[in-house]
C-alpha positions in Angstrom: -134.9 -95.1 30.2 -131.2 -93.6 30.6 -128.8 -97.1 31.0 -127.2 -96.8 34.0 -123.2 -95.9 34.2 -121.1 -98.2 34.9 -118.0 -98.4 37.1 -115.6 -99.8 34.4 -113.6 -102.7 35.2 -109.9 -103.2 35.4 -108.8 -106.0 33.3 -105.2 -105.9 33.9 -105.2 -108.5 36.9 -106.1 -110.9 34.5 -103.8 -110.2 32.1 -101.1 -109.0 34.2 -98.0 -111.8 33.4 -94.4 -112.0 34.3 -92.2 -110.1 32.0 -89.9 -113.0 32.4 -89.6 -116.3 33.3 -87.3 -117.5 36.2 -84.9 -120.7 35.8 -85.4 -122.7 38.6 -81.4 -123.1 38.5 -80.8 -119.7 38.4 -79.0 -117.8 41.1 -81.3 -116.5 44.4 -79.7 -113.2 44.2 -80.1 -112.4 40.2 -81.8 -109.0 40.5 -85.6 -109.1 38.8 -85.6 -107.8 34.9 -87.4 -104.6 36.9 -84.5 -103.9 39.3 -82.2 -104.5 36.5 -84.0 -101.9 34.0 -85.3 -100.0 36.3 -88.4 -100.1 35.1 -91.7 -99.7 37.4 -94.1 -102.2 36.9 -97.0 -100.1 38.4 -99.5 -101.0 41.0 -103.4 -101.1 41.2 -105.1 -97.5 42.0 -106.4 -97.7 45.2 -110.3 -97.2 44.8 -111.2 -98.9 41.7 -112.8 -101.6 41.2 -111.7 -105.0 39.5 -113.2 -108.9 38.4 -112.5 -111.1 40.9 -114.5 -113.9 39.7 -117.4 -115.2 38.2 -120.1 -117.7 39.6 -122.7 -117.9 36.4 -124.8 -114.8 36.1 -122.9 -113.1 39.5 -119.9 -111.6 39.6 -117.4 -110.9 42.7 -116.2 -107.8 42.1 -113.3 -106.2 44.9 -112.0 -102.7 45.2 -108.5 -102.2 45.3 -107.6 -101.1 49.4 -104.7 -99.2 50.9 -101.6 -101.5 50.7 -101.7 -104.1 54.0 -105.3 -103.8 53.8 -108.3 -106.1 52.4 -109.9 -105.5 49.6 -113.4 -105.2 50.1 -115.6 -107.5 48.0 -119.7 -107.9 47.0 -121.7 -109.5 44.1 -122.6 -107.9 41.2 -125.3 -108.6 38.5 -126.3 -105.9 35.9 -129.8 -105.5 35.1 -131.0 -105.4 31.9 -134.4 -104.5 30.0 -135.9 -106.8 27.4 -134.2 -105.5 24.6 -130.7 -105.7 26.8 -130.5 -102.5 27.6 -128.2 -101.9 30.7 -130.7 -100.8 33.4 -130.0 -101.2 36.8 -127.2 -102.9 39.0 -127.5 -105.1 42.0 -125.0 -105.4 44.6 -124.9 -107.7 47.4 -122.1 -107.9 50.5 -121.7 -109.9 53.4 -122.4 -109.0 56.9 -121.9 -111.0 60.2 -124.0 -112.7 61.5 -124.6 -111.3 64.6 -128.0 -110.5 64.2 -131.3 -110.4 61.8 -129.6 -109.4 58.9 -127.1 -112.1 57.4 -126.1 -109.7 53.9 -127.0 -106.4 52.4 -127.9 -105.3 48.8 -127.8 -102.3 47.0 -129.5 -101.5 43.8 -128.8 -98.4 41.6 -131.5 -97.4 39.2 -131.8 -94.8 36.7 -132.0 -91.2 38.1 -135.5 -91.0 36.1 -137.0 -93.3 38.2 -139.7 -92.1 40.2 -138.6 -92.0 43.7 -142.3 -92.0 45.4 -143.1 -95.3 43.5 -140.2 -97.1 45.6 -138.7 -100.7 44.7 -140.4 -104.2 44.7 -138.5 -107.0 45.0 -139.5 -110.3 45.0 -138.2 -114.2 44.5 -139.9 -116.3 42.0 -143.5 -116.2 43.1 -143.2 -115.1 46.6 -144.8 -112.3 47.8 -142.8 -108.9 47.0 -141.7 -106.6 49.7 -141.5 -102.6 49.6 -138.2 -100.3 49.5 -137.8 -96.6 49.5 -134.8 -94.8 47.8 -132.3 -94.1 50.2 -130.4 -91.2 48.0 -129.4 -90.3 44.3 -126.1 -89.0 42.9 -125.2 -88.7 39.0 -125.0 -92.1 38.0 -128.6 -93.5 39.4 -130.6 -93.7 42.5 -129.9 -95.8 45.4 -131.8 -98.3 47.4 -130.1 -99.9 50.2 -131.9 -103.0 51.6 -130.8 -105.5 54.7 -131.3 -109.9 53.6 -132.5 -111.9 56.5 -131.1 -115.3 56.9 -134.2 -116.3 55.5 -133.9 -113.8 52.2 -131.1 -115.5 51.6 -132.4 -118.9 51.8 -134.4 -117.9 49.2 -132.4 -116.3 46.7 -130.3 -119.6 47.0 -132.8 -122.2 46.8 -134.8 -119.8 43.8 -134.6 -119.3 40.0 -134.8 -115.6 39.3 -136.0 -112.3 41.4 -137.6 -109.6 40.3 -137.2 -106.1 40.7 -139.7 -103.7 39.8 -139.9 -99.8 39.3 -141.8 -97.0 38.2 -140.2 -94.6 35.5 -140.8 -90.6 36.1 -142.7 -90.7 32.6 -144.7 -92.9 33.3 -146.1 -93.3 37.0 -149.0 -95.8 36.4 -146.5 -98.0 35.3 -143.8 -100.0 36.4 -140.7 -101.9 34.5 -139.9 -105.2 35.8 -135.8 -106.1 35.6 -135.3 -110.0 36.0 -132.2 -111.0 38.3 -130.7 -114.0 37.4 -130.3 -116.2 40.5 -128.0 -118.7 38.8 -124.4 -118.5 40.7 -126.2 -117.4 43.8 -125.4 -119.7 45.9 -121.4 -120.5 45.0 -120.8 -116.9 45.0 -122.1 -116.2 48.3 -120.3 -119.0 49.8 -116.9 -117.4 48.1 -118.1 -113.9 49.4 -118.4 -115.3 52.8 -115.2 -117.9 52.7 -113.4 -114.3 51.4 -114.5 -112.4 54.4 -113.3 -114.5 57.4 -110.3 -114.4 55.5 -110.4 -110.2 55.6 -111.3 -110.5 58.8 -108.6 -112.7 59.9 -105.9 -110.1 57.9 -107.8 -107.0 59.5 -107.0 -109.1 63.3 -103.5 -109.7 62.4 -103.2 -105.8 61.5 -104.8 -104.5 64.2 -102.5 -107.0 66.7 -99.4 -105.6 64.9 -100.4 -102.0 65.3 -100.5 -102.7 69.0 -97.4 -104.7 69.8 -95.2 -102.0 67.9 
């Protein structure tokens, strides 16, 4: 099965350092080595996608938003095949909790999947539920799935889920792609500790906009 592409990560935030190194004596109104120069030192793209932090196994990756604005934020574990082969990806975001759902997923699959077979997903040995593809584009086929406060509970509390699908080649089989539940739990507290803080910056904005 084709490896899934990947949405490559930028690195620079980590390694991004100060050219120089301020005295604590020196004068407030020294001009900064890049308005002396005149040098630009850049800025993120707006759009692309970089390594927040890491909770074992998950990921919280953001992409970059226009300037003022949050960046918006999910967990990310890549999927691999016994031989550790990049497979599939699993995404999972936040939502309020205003109703049923408490956080979303999305998982991206190889576009030779076969679409009719849909997705299983299960938690250690519970009972697997049933999803259907919601689209394709170039880099895999999508299936978009709602976590109910339950769900959750479970991916927390469990060891490893399971995600099974059928390949195009062969449609009386299916390929099962462990997910690592190890991090679970501290990254989704940091993905929901992150978003009240958006949320919070998105109010502020929004209050702005109106008093001017």
């Amino acid at each position: 099965m084709k490896p899934v592409s990947l949405t490559a990560l930028l690195l620079a935030t980590g390694l991004a350092m100060p050219l120089a190194a301020q005295d604590s004596e020196a004068d407030a109104g020294t001009p900064s080595t890049a308005e002396a120069t005149g040098l630009s030192l850049g800025q993120p793209e707006v759009g692309s996608t970089y390594l927040s932090d890491t909770f074992s196994d998950w990921e919280l990756r953001c992409i970059v938003a226009p300037e003022g604005q949050p960046d918006p934020c999910q967990l990310f574990q890549l999927l691999t095949d016994g031989e550790g082969n990049a497979v599939a990806e699993f995404n999972v975001f936040d939502m309020p909790d205003d109703g049923q759902l408490v956080a979303g997923a999305t998982i991206v699959t190889p576009l030779d999947t076969l679409l009719t077979g849909q997705m299983r997903l299960s938690v250690d040995d519970r009972q697997p539920r049933v999803y259907p593809f919601s689209f394709c584009r170039p880099n895999g086929c999508y299936v978009r799935l709602g976590l109910t406060g339950d769900e959750v509970q479970a991916f927390r509390a469990g060891t490893e889920a399971t995600v099974r699908i059928v390949p195009l080649q062969a449609p009386d089989q299916t390929v099962p792609l462990t997910v690592s539940l190890s991090g679970f739990t501290a990254g989704f507290a940091a993905l929901e500790d992150y978003n009240v803080g958006a949320l919070e910056q998105l109010r502020a904005l929004g209050e702005a906009t109106q008093s001017e």
